[in-house]
C-alpha positions in Angstrom: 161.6 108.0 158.1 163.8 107.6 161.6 165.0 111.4 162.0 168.9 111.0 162.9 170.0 112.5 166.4 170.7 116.0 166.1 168.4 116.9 163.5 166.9 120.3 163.8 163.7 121.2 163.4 162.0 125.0 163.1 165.7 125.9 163.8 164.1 125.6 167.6 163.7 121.9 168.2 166.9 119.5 168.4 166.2 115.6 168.1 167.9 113.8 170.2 166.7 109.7 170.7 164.2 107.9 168.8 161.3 106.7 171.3 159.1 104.7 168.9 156.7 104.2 166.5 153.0 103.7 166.3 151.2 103.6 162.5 151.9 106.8 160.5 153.4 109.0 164.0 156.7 108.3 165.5 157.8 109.3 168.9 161.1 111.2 170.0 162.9 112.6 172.8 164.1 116.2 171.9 165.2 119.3 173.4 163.8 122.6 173.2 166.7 124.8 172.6 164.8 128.4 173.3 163.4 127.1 176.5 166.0 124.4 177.6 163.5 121.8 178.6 163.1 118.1 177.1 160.0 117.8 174.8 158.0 114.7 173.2 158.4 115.3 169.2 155.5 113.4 167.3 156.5 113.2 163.3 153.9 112.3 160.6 156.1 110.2 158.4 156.9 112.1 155.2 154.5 110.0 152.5 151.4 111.1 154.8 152.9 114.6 154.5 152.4 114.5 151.1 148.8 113.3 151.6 146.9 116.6 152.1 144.1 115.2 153.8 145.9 113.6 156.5 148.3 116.8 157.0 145.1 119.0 158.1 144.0 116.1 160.1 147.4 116.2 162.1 147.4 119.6 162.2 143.8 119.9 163.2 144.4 117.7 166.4 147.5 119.6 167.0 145.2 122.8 167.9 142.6 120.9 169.4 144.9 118.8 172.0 147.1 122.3 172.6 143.5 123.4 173.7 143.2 121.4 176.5 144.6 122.7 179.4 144.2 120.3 182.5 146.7 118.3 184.6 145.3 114.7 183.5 146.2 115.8 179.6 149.3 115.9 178.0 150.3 119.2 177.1 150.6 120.1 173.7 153.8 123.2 173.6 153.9 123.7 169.4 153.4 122.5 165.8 155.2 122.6 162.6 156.6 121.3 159.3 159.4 122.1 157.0 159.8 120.2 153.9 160.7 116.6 155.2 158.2 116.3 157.9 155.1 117.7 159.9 155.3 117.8 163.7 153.2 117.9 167.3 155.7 118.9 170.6 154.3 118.3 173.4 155.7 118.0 177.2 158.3 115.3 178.2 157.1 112.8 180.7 159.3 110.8 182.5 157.7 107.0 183.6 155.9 104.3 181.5 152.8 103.3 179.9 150.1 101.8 181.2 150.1 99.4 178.5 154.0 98.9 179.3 153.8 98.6 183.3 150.5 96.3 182.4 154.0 93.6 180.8 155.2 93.0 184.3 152.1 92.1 185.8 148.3 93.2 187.1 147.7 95.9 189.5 145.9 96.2 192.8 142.3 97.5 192.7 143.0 100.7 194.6 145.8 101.5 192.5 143.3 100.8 189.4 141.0 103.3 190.8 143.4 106.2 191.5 144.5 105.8 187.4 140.1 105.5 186.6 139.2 109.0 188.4 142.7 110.3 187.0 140.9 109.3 183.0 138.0 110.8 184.3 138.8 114.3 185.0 140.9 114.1 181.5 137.6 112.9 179.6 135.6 115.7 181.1 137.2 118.0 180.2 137.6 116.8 176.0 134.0 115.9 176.2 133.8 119.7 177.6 135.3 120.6 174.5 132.8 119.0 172.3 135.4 115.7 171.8 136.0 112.1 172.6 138.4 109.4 172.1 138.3 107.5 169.5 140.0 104.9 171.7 140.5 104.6 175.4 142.8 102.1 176.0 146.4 101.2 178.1 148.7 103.0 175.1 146.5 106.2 176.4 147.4 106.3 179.7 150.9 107.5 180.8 151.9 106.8 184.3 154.6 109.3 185.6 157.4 108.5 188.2 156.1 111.0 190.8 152.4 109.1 191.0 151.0 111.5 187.9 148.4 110.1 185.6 148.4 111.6 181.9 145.9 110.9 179.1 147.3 111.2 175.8 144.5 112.6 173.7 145.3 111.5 170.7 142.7 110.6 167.2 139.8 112.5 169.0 136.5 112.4 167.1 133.8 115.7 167.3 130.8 114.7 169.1 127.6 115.0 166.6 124.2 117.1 167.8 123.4 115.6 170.9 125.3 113.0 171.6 127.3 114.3 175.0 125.3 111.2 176.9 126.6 108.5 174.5 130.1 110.2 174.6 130.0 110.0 178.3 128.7 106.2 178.3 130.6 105.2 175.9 133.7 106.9 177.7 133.1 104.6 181.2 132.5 101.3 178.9 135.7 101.6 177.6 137.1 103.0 181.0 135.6 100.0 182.9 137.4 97.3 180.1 140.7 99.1 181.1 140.4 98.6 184.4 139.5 95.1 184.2 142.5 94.1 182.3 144.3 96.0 184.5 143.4 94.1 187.7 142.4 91.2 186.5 143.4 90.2 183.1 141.7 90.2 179.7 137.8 89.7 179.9 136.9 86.0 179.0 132.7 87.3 178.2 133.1 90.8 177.1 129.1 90.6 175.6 128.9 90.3 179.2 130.3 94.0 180.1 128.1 95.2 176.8 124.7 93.8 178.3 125.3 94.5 181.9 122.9 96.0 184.3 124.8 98.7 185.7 125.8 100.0 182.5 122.2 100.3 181.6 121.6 101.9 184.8 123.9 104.3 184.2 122.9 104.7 180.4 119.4 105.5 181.8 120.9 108.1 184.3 122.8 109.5 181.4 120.1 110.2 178.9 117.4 111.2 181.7 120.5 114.0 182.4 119.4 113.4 185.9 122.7 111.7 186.9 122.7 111.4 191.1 125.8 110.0 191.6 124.5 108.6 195.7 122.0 107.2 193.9 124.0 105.2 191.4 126.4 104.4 194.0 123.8 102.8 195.8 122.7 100.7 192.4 126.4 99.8 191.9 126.9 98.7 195.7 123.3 96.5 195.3 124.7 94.9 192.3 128.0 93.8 193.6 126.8 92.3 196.6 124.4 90.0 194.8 126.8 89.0 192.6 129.3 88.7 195.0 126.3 86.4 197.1 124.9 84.4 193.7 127.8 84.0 191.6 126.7 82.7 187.8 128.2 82.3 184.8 129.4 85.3 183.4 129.3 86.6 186.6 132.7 87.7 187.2 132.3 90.1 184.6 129.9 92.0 185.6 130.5 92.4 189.2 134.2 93.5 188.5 132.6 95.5 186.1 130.0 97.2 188.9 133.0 97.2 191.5 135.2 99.3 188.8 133.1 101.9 188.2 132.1 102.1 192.1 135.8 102.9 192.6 135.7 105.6 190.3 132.4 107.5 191.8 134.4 109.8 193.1 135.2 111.3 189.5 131.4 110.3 188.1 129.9 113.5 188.5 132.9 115.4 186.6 132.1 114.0 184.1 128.4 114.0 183.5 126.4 117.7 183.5 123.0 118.9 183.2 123.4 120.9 180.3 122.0 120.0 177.5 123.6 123.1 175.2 126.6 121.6 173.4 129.6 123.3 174.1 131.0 126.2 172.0 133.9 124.4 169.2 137.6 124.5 170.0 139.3 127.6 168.7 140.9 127.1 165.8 143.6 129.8 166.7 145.8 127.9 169.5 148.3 127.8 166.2 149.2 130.0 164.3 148.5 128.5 160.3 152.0 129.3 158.2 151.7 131.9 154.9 152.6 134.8 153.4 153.0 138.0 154.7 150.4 139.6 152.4 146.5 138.9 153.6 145.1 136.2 150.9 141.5 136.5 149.9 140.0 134.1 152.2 138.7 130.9 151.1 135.0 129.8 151.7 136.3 126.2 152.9 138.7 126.7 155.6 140.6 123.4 154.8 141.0 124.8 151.2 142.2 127.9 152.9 144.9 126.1 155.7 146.0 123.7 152.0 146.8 127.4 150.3 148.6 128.6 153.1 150.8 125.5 153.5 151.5 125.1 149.4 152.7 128.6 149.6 155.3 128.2 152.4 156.7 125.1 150.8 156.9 127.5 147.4 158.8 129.6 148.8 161.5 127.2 149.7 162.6 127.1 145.8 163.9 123.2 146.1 162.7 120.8 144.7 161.2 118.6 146.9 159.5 121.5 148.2 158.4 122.6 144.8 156.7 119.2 144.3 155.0 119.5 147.7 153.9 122.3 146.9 152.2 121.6 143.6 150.1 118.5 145.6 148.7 121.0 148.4 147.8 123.8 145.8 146.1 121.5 143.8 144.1 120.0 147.0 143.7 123.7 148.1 141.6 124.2 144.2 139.8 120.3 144.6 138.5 121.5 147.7 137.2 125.2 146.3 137.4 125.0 142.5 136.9 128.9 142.9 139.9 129.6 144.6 141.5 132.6 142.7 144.7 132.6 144.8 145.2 129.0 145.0 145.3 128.7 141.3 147.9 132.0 141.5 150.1 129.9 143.4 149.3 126.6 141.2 150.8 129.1 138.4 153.7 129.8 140.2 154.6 126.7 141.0 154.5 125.5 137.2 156.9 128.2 136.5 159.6 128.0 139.0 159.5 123.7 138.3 159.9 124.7 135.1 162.9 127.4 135.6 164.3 124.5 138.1 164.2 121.5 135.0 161.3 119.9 137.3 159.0 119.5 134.4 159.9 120.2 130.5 159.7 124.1 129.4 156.4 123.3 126.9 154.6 121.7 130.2 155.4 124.3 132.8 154.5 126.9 130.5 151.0 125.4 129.5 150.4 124.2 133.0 150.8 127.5 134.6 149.2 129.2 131.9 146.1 127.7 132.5 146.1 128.4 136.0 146.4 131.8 135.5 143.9 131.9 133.3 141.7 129.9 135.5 142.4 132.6 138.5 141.7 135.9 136.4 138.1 134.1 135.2 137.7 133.8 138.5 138.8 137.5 139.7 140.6 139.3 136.9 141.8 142.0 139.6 143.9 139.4 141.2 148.0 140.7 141.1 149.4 137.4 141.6 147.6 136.0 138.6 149.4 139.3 136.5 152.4 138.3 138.4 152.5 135.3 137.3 151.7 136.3 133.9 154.6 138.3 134.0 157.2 135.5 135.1 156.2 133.8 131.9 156.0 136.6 129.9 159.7 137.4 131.1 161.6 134.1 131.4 160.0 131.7 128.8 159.0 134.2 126.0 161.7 137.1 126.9 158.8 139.3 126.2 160.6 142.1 128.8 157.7 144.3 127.4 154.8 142.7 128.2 156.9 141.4 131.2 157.0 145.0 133.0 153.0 145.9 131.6 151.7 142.6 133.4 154.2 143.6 136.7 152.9 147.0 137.2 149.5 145.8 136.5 150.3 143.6 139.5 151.6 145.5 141.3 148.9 148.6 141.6 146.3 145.5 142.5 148.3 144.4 145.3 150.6 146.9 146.6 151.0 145.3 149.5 151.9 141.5 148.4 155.7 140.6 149.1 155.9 138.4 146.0 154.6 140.5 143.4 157.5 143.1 145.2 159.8 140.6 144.8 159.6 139.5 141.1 159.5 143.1 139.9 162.8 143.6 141.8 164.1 140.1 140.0 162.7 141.2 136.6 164.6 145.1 137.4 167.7 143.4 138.3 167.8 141.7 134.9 167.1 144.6 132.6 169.7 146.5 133.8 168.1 149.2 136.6 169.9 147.0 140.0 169.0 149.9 142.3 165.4 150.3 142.2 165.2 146.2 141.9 166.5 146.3 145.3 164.5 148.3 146.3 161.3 146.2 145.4 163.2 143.1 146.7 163.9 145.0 150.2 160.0 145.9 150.3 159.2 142.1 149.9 161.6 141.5 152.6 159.4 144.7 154.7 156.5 142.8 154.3 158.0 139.4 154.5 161.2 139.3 156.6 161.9 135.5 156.8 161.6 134.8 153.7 164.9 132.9 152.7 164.6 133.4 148.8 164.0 136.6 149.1 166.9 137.4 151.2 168.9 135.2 148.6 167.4 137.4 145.8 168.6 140.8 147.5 172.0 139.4 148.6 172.8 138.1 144.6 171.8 141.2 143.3 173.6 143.0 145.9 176.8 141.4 144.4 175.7 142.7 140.6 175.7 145.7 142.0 179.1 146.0 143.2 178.0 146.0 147.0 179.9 142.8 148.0 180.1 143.5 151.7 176.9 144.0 151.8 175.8 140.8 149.9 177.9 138.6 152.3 176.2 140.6 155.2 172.6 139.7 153.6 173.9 136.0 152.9 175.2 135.5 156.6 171.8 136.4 157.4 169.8 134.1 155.5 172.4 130.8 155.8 172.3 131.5 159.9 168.4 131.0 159.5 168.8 128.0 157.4 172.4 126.6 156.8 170.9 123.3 154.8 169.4 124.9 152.1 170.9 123.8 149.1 169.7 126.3 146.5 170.9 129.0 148.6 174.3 127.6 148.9 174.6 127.4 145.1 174.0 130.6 145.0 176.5 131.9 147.6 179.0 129.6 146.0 178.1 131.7 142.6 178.7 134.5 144.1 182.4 133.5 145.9 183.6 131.7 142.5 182.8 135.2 141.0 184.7 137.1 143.7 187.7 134.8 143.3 187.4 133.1 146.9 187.7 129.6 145.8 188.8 128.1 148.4 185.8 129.6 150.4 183.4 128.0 147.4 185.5 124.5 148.0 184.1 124.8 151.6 180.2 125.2 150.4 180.7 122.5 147.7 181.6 120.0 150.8 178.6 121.3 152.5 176.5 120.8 149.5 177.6 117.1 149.6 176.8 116.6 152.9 173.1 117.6 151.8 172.9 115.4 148.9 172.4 118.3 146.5 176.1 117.2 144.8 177.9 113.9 144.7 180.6 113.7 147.3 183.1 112.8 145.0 182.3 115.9 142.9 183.3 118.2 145.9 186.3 115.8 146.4 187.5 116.4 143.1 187.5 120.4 143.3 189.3 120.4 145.9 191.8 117.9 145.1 192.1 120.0 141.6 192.7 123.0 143.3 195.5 121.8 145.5 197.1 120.4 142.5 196.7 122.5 139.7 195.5 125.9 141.5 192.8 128.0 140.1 193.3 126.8 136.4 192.9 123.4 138.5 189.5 124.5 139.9 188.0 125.5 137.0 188.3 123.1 134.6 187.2 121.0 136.9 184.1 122.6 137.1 183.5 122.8 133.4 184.2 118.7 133.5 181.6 118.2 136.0 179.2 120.8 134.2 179.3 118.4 131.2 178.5 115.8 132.3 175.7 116.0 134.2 172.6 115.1 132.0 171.4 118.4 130.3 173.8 120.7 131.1 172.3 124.4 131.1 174.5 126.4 128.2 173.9 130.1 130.2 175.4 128.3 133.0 178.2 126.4 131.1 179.0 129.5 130.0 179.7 131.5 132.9 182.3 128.5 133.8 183.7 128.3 130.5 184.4 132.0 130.6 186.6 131.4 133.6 188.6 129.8 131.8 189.4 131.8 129.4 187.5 130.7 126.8 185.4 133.6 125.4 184.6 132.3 122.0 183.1 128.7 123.4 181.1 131.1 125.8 179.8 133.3 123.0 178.9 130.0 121.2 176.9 128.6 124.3 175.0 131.7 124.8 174.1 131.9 120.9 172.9 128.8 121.6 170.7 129.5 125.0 168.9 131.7 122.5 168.5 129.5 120.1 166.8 126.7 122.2 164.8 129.3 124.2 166.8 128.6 127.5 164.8 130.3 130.5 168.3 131.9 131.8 168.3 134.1 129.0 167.0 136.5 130.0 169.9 137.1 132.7 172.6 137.6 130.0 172.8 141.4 129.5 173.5 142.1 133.0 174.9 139.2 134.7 178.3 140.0 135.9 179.8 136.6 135.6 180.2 137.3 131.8 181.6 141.3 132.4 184.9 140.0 129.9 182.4 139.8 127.3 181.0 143.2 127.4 183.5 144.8 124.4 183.0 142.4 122.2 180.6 142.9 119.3 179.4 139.5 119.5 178.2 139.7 122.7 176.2 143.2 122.3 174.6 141.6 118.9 173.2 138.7 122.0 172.1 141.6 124.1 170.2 142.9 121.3 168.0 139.5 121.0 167.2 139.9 124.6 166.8 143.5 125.0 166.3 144.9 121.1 166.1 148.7 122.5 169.9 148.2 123.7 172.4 149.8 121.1 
């Protein structure tokens, strides 16, 4: 993946130098903008993101590492994702590696000590937790320029019933290996570190819980000097071993304790999970629950890459708890807006979400978002406006207080004709969710419909200063300047559209070379050009730019045919203002009729 420098991530985190990269995780320097301070950014590359499983597992070590609060740890500052990528921050640390300083040669034995109790204290204190490392070794240990030792606690493994003793033996095997390599190379017998006597001493301490660390000392010390006396073969081993762990006594009884009661589990509250305003109906299976909460974030990014993210965690979300209700709301949801976004063919969205819906109101038939959903369908791929408004008040007296269901009234209000009281709903939504970008979008568009265009470029300042890369809100604030006549302020949006890939660059190159040529009439049949040819041009929106033109009989055509083939922008016809030149003519009120037959 290789994030580029500058790169911005949770508008808060600012990329700037890769460090490395190690399996699925890679490493970079950034810089906290709130705080000012450099921070270590860890990125899940983006094919695991799309991998549910190992997304909960990231974030799940996230809150589990940010819980362990002691100088030997790393500390763990945030965590997050966005579309393109999931991420830990954690605190900058300036030095090397063990594994790195290991490159330029061995290390004396007092040095390899200091580092050993340094590791100890860290495991103590995850074992404490109810944790260990699932491997101890030189990439774990950071050595800082000012002398600090730092265990990165990374891929830690929950310790099972009553297995704190193993943890803890386990922990000094693989702390005594370290230290060997460290001081004097790699281990020719390792079998002979496995079988040797003062590990078994200290496994017996271990298990008896009855550690006396004078006593083991004294074991340890008995052991080196015979082998020290009687060397064998094999020997080395197992007195450097003894000698390593005598070095470290100091740190032994940290880590060992009488107590037999496991300890209590991590909270699972160091970071916040991401959702929607509204409190979901809580899952029985908490990773079913976190899944939900993620697919519904990514939803409502309205792009597509989002949209497609989205679809994989809700449907993990419903693997995991088949019984889901809201998971399957949002499965529903999903289907419809790929649908409204050419993602997937009209026929497929429409049968796809309407068996999630289904599947949620067998579930719980109380649930608003499943009416809700009902609703979208009912009002943008049947244009059933009367069955549309039935199923959104149903929703809406079931969940009063969901900012979605708010939202999608307000969008369905706006339509028919009644702008003021759509805002209204869409201004609640924003109440109960205030950072939510489409909604923002969705009150600054209809803002413009109404009339209240200072207003709408107020609400879209808003929403591009908390996102300024979001393509499908850009389209939509270019919309909105095309319609107010500020072309070359649209020109200016197309380039930034390019340089987010949502639109060729040569497409924005041409608009404005058309405009400085040819002017407005320039611009606009530019437009129309690039309109038809892209692969399935959408005739409601073909329309709007043909009518710019001047051409109100080829934009009557186009909308006759949107009805014809069932195009899911109908439904915006009657009140749009980008086709107000139409609004006389007969032809155009006999259209407004098929969408709204109670209009005269």
């Amino acid at each position: 993946m290789t994030l580029s420098t500058g790169t911005l991530l949770s508008q808060r985190y600012e990329i700037r130098a890769f460090v490395g990269s190690d399996g699925t995780l890679e490493v970079y320097k950034g810089l906290d903008l709130r705080l000012g301070r450099d921070v270590a950014v860890t990125v899940l590359e983006i094919r695991s993101i799309n991998d549910p499983d190992k997304l909960l597992t990231f974030e799940k070590e996230a809150q589990i590492r940010a819980s362990l609060h002691h100088p030997r740890i790393m500390t763990i500052h945030d965590f997050g994702h966005d579309a393109s990528c999931a991420f830990q921050v954690a605190e900058w640390l300036d030095g090397q590696s063990l594994r790195k300083k290991l490159k330029s040669g061995l290390i004396e034995w007092v040095e390899a000590a200091r580092i050993g109790r340094a590791v100890i204290e860290g495991l103590a204190l995850i074992h404490a937790k109810g944790f260990t490392l699932h491997v101890l070794d030189s990439a774990s240990v950071f050595l800082q320029r000012d002398g600090t030792v730092k265990l990165f606690a990374y891929e830690l493994k929950l310790i099972e019933g009553s297995g704190y003793a193993a943890a803890n033996r386990d922990g000094m095997r693989s702390l005594a290996k370290l230290l060997i390599r460290c001081t004097v190379g790699e281990n020719p017998v390792p079998s002979v570190i496995e079988q040797s006597r003062e590990l078994s001493a200290l496994r017996d301490l271990a298990e008896g819980n009855d550690l006396d660390t004078v006593q083991l000392r004294s074991k340890l010390e008995a052991i080196l000097r015979e082998k020290q006396a009687v060397p064998a073969k094999g020997a080395p081993g197992r007195w450097i071993t003894a000698a390593t762990l005598l070095l470290c006594i100091p740190g032994l009884a940290v880590l060992y304790s009488r107590k037999t009661k496991a300890p209590k589990s991590p909270s699972t509250e160091t970071i916040a999970a991401p959702g929607p305003a509204e409190e979901p109906k809580p899952a029985q299976d908490s990773d079913a629950q976190r899944l939900y909460l993620y697919g519904m974030q990514l939803l409502d990014n309205r792009d597509p890459e989002s949209l497609r993210r989205a679809q994989t965690y809700l449907q993990g979300a419903v693997t995991r708890e088949p019984n889901y209700a809201l998971a399957h709301c949002g499965l529903a949801d999903c289907y419809g807006y790929m649908g409204l976004m050419g993602l997937l063919p009209k026929a497929e969205a429409m049968q796809s979400s309407q068996a999630s819906i289904q599947r949620a109101l067998g579930i719980d038939p109380k649930t608003g978002e499943a009416h809700s959903a009902m609703a979208f369908l009912d009002c943008w791929y049947k244009l059933d406006l009367k069955d549309a408004e039935k199923e959104y008040l149903l929703a809406l007296d079931l969940g009063p207080k969901s900012a979605s269901i708010h939202d999608g009234y307000g969008v369905f209000l706006a339509n028919t004709g009644r702008l003021e009281l759509g805002l209204g709903h869409i201004a609640k939504a924003l109440e109960l969710q205030p950072l939510s970008r489409p909604f923002r979008t969705n009150y600054a568009v209809f803002l413009h419909w109404a009339g209240r265009s200072k207003e709408s470029m107020e609400e879209f300042a808003k929403v591009l200063e908390q996102d300024p890369s979001r393509s499908d809100t850009l389209i939509h604030y270019r919309d909105v300047l095309e319609q107010q006549s500020r072309l070359e302020e649209a020109i200016a949006v197309s380039a930034k559209l390019a340089e987010l890939n949502a639109i060729p660059d040569r497409d924005a190159s041409a608009l404005k070379t058309a405009f400085d040529a040819h002017g407005v009439k320039g611009y606009w049949n530019e437009r129309v050009r690039q309109m038809e040819q892209s692969p399935a041009p959408e005739p409601v929106h073909l329309a709007e730019l043909v009518l710019q033109q001047g051409d109100k009989d080829r934009a009557l055509r186009l909308l006759a045919r949107a009805l014809r083939e069932g195009s899911l922008l109908a439904a915006k016809i009657p009140q749009d203002p980008a086709f107000e030149p139409l609004r006389q003519d007969p032809r155009f009120r006999q259209l407004v009729k098929q969408v709204r037959p109670q209009e005269s």
